[in-house]
N, C-alpha and C positions, 0 to 999 in steps of 0.2 A: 451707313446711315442708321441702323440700330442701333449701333455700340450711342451713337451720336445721341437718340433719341432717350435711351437708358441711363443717360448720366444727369437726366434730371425727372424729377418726378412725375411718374404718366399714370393714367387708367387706361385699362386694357379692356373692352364689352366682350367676352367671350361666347355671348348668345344674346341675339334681338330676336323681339318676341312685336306680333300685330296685332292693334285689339280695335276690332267692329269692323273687321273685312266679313262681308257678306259673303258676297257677290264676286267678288275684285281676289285676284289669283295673288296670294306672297309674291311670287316670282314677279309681279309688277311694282308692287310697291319697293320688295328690295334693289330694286333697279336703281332707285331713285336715290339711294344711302351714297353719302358723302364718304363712307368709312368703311374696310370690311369688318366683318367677327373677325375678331382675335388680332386686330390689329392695335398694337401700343398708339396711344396719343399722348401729347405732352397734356399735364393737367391745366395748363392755362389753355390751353385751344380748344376745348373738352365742349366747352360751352357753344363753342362756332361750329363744332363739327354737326353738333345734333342739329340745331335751330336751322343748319343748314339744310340738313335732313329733313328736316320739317317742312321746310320752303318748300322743295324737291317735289315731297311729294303732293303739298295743296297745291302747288302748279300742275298736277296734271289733271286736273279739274274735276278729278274725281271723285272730293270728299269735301263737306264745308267746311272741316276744321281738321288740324290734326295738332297734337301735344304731346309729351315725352316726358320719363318717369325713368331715372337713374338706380339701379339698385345696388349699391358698394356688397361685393363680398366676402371679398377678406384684402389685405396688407400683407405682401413678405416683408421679408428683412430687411430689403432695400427702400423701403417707401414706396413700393410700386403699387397700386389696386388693380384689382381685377372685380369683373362685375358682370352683370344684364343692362341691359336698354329696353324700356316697353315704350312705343308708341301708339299713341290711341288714336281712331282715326272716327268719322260719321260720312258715314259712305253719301253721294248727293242720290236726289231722284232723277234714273237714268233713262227711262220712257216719256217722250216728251211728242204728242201730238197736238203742235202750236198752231192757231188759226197764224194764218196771214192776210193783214189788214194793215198794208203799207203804202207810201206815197214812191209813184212813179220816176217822181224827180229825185236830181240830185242831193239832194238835204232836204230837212224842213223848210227850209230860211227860202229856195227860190220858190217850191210848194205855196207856201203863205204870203211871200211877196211880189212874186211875177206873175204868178197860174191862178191868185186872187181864191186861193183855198177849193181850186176846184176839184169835187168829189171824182170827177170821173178820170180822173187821173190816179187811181188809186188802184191798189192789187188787192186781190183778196182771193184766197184760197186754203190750203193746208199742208204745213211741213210735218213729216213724220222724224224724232230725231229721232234712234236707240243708241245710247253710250252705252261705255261697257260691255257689249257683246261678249259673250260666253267669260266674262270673269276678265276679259284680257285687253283694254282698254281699247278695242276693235270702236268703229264707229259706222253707224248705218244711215243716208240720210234718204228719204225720196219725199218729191217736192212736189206737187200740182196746184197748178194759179190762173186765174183769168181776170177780166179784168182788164186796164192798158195793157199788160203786157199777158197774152199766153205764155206758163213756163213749165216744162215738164224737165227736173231733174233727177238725177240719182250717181250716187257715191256711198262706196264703203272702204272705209280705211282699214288696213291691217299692218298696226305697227311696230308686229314683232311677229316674223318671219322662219328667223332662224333661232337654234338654242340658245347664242351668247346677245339676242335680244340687241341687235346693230341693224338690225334690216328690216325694211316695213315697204307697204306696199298699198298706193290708193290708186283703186278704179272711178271711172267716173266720165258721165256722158249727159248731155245737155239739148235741151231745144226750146226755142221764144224765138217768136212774133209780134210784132206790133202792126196798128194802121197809123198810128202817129208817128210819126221820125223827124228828132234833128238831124234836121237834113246839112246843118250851115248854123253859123255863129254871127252874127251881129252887134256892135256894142259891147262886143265880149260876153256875149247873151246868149244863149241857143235858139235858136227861131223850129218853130216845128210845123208837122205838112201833114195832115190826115189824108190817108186816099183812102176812099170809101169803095172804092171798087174790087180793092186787093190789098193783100197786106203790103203794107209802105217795105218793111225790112223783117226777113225769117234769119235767124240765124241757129247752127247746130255745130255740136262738139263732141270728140271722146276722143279719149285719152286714158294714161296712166301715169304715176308718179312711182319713181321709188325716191323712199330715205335710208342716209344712212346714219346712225346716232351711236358714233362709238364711245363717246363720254358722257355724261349728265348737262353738259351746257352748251353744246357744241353739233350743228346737223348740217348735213346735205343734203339736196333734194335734185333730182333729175326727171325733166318732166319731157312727156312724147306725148303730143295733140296733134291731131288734126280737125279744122274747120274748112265749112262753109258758110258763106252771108251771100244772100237776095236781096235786089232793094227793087221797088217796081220800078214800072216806066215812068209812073210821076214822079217819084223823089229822082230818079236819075235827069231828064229834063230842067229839075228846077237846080241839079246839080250834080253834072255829068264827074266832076274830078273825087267824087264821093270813097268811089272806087278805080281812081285813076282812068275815067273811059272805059270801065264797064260795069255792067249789072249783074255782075258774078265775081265774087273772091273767095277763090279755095289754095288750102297752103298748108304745109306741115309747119310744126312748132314745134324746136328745141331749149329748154330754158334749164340753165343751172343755176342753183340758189343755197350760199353760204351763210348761217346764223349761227351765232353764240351770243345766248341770253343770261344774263348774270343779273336777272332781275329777279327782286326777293316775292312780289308780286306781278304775275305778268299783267292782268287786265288794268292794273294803277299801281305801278310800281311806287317805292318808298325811295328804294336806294336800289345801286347796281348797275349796270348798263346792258343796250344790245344794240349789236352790229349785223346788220343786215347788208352781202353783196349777191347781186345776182347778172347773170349773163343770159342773152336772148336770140335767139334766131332763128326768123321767120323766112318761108319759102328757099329751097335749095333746085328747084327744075325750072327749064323752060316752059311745061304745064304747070306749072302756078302763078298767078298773076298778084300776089304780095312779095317782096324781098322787102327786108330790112334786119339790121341787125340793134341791139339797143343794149346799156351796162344802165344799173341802177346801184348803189350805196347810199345806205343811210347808219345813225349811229346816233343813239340818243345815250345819258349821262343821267343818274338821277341822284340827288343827295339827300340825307336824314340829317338838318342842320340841331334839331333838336327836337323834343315830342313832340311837338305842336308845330313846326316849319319845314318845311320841302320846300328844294329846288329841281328841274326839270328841266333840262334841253335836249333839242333834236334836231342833226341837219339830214339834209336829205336831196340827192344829187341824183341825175338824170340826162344820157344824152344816147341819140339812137344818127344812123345815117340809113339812108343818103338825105340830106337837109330838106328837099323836098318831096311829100309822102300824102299818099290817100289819106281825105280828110278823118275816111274812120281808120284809125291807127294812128293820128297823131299825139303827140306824148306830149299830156296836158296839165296844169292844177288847177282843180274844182272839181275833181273826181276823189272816191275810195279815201276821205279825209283827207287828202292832199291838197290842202290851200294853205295859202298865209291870212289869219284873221282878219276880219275886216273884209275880205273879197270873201263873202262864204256863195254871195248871186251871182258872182262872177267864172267864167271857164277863160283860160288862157291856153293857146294853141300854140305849138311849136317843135323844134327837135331837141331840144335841150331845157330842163331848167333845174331851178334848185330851191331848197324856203328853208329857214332857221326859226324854229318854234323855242321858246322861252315862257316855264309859270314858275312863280315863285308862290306858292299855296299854303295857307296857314286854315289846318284842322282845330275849328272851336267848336265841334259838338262830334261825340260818338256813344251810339247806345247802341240795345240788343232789347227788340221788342218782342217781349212774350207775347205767342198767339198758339197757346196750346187746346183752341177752338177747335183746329185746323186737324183733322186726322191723320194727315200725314208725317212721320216724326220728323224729315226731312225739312219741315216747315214750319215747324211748331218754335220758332223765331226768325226772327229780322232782323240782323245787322244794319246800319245805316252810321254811316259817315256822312259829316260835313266838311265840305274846303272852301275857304273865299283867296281866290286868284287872283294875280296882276300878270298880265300875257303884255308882250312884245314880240313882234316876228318881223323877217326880214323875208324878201322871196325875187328869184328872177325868171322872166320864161323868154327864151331866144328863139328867133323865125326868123331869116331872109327870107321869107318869102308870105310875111304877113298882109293882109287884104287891109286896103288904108281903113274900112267901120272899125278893124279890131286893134288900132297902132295904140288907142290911150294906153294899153297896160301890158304892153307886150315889147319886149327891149328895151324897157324902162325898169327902174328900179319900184319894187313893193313894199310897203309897210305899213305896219297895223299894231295896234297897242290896244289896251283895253281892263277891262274886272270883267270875273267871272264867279260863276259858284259852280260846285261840283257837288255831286249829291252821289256816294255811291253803298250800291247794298249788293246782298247776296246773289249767285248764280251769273258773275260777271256783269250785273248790270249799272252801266253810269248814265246819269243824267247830268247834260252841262248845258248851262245858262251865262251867257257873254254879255258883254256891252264892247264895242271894239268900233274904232276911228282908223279910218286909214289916211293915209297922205294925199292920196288924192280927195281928198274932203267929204268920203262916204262916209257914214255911219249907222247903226241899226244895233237891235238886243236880234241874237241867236241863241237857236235852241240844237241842242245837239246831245246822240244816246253813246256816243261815242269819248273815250278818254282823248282827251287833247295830244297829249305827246305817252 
């Protein structure tokens, strides 16, 4: 493969060099390099190798930009160079104590149009992030909220374990309460049940994960939880099958989950795709009163048709047994962004389903807004993208054992079309704005913080 490589013209980087690591350990960032030192590259791929490199490492969310600076050193006799590589990096702001002041419901869209913008359906309290942890891209989070929902969390990721940086490892343990519970679906609607006497539903968790990341675009994850959920005597009365016939569900959790992301942006990718499979399996004893087992694949596709045009699709499939399952556990869309546009108020219940998302987006505005007001240099600009969208989507969700209020959109076929805008700036955040028609004759503008596919 050498002799192969040497019979045509290469550059050789025989030292990379990082510039504006604070904080952040070499050893993380060279992680990220598509290429080692001292490795020959043909001189036409020279260009793909770095830009790659590039990507690599503004994907790991720990800088807002990073750029590349070739320095030729010499030429032998064959045409071969040899050289440096500097990369420059601007490290993000990694201490992040965010208020929380968020709506209870599933989106904005059911928030603003079912719940009739009620305040007291809101959270509010304060998340602590720290990224970054001691230089080595560790993550710390703890959470306290009140409000609809009581929620006390905490997780710290550690994603490099061992020397050759293939092993990581997150803890993490949880607990929330409500007095309000969807207790039961309606209309394809969530209907909910305050009990003022006791909390409606407690739930609590922990767990750990490992990963393992033996390439740059490629990981495993193996996760070990265990829960329990409470739900009172009144949500169980107005809906004993909640919990299959009782007011107690405790069970371990096994889930394994395969990803290879080849996106050049992960929070709005341009080009590249990713493949997400993952396997599930709940309760294994006669003391646990969940079983079920459940497989998810999805796979989206992005294209760079030219500077100004993106294409974007994503399917995404879903089926769990045994067919008929406690209503908390059923494998739904209108959760965690999983719907087909056009149903954003709607939930669909079931053991199986699927949706095919479709934008075709053309970028006409992109600047970088000076605000060197701001004392932080972290912030002392503003990226901001514009894209105006054309969405189509396809979606199905399968139940024998669907309740005749929910049969309108459930073992029927789904579909939604629409314009949208996407508005996206720094530190991962998107704003997206729809207009979307569905087939069964809804319509409505949504607002959404979330990237579409």
């Amino acid at each position: 493969m050498q002799t192969l490589l040497f019979a045509q013209p290469s550059f050789t980087p025989q030292k990379v060099f990082f510039h504006g690591l604070k904080r952040t350990k070499t050893t993380i960032v060279s992680r990220e390099l598509s290429f080692i030192p001292g490795q020959a590259i043909l001189l036409q791929d020279t260009a793909d190798f770095f830009k790659k490199s590039c990507f690599n490492i503004f994907n790991t969310t720990l800088f807002n930009y990073c750029t590349y600076r070739v320095d030729s050193g010499y030429t032998d006799s064959t045409g071969h160079s040899f050289g440096q590589i500097h990369f420059r990096v601007s490290e993000r702001w990694y201490t992040f104590p965010v208020p929380i002041f968020e709506l209870a419901d599933r989106n904005f869209n059911e928030w603003w149009y079912d719940r009739n913008a009620d305040f007291n359906r809101v959270n509010i309290g304060l998340k602590l992030i720290q990224k970054n942890v001691r230089g080595r891209n560790e993550e710390l989070i703890l959470l306290g909220q009140a409000g609809f929902t009581r929620r006390f969390d905490f997780s710290y990721f550690f994603p490099y374990l061992n020397h050759s940086q293939t092993l990581g490892l997150k803890i993490r343990g949880s607990y929330a309460n409500n007095r309000d519970v969807a207790y039961r679906s309606s209309g394809n609607r969530l209907v909910f049940q305050r009990d003022e006497n006791s909390f409606g539903r407690e739930r609590m968790y922990a767990g750990f994960q490992f990963t393992l990341r033996r390439n740059i675009y490629s990981y495993h994850t193996l996760d070990f939880t265990y829960l329990y959920n409470r739900i009172s005597s009144t949500i169980f009365k107005l809906n004993p099958a909640y919990f299959a016939g009782d007011r107690h569900q405790r069970f371990a959790e096994i889930r394994y989950a395969f990803i290879r992301d080849r996106r050049d942006f992960r929070y709005f990718a341009h080009r590249g795709s990713l493949l997400q499979i993952s396997a599930q399996r709940s309760g294994f004893t006669n003391a646990e009163n969940f079983h079920i087992w459940a497989i998810r694949a999805s796979y989206a596709k992005y294209w760079k048709l030219n500077k100004y045009w993106f294409f974007a699709t994503k399917a995404d499939g879903e089926t769990s047994n045994p067919a008929a399952q406690p209503y908390y556990g059923t494998r739904v869309l209108g959760f965690e962004n999983r719907f087909v546009r056009g149903y954003e108020r709607y939930v669909m219940e079931g053991n199986s389903n699927f949706h095919i998302r479709n934008s075709l987006r053309f970028k006409f505005l992109s600047r970088k807004i000076p605000a060197e007001w701001v004392p932080l240099r972290q912030f002392q600009f503003i990226p901001i993208d514009f894209y105006l969208s054309g969405i189509g989507d396809l979606g199905y969700v399968g139940n024998p054992h669907v309740l005749p209020e929910n049969k309108r959109l459930v073992n029927t076929l789904l579909a939604g079309y629409g314009l949208g805008l996407n508005v996206v700036t720094f530190y991962d955040l998107v704003l997206r704005f729809e207009y979307s028609i569905n087939i069964q004759g809804d319509r409505g503008l949504y607002f959404s913080f979330l990237s579409d596919i």
